[in-house]
C-alpha positions in Angstrom: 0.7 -1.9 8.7 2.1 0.9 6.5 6.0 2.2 7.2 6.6 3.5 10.2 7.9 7.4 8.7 3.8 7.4 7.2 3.1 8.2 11.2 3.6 11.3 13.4 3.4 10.8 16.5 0.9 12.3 18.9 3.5 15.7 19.5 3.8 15.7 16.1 0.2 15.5 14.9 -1.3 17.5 17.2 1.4 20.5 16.1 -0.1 19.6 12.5 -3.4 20.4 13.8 -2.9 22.9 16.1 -4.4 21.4 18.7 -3.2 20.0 22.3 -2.0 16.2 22.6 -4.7 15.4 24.9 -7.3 16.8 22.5 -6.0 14.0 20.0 -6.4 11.5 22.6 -9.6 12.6 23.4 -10.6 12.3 19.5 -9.0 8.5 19.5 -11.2 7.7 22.4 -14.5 9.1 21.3 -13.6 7.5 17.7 -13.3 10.4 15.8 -9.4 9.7 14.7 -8.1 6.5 15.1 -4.6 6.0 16.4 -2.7 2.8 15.5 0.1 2.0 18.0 3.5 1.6 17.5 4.7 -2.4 17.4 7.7 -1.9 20.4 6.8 0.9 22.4 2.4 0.9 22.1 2.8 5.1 21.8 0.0 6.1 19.2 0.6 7.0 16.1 -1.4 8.6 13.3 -1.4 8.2 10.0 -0.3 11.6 7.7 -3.0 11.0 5.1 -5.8 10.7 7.7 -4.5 14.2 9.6 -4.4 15.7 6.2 -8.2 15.0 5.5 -9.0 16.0 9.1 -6.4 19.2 8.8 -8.7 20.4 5.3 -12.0 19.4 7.2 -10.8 22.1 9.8 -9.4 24.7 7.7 -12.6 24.5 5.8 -14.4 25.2 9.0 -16.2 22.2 9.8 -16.1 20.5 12.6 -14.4 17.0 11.8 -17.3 14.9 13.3 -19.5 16.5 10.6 -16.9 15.7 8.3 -15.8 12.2 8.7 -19.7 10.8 9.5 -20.3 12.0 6.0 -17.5 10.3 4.1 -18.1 7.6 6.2 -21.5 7.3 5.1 -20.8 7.4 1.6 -18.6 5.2 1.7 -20.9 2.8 3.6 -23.8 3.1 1.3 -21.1 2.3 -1.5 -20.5 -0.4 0.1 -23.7 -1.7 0.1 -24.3 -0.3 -4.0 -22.0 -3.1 -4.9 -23.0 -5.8 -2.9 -26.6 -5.4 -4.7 -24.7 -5.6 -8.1 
């Protein structure tokens, strides 16, 4: 696990974002941002780089879903590029 000040926590993220803390817990359940949980206390925390890329994905006006299935994708058939190689 990375240092602990690479983290906001859910208050803290979801200012970032402008959005409401149970939106961000909605998005960790569905999948769409994953929240790692803090070793003594279990509160979620999220990582700054991967609200930064979700923070550009909605300033550029997409939706993040859109966003994240795509580099997701790529990355995937990557993946799979090198393992033929």
């Amino acid at each position: 696990m990375a240092k602990l000040d690479e983290y906001l926590t859910v208050g803290d993220a979801a200012v970032l974002l402008g959005v409401s803390k149970d939106t961000l817990r909605r998005w960790d359940r569905a999948g769409k941002l994953k929240a790692r949980r803090h070793p003594i206390t279990a509160y979620r925390l999220y990582l700054k780089t991967e609200l930064e890329v979700m923070l550009r994905a909605l300033r550029a006006g997409k939706t993040f879903r859109r966003s994240f299935t795509a580099r997701l994708s790529a990355s995937i058939r990557s993946r799979k590029r090198d393992r033929r190689m």
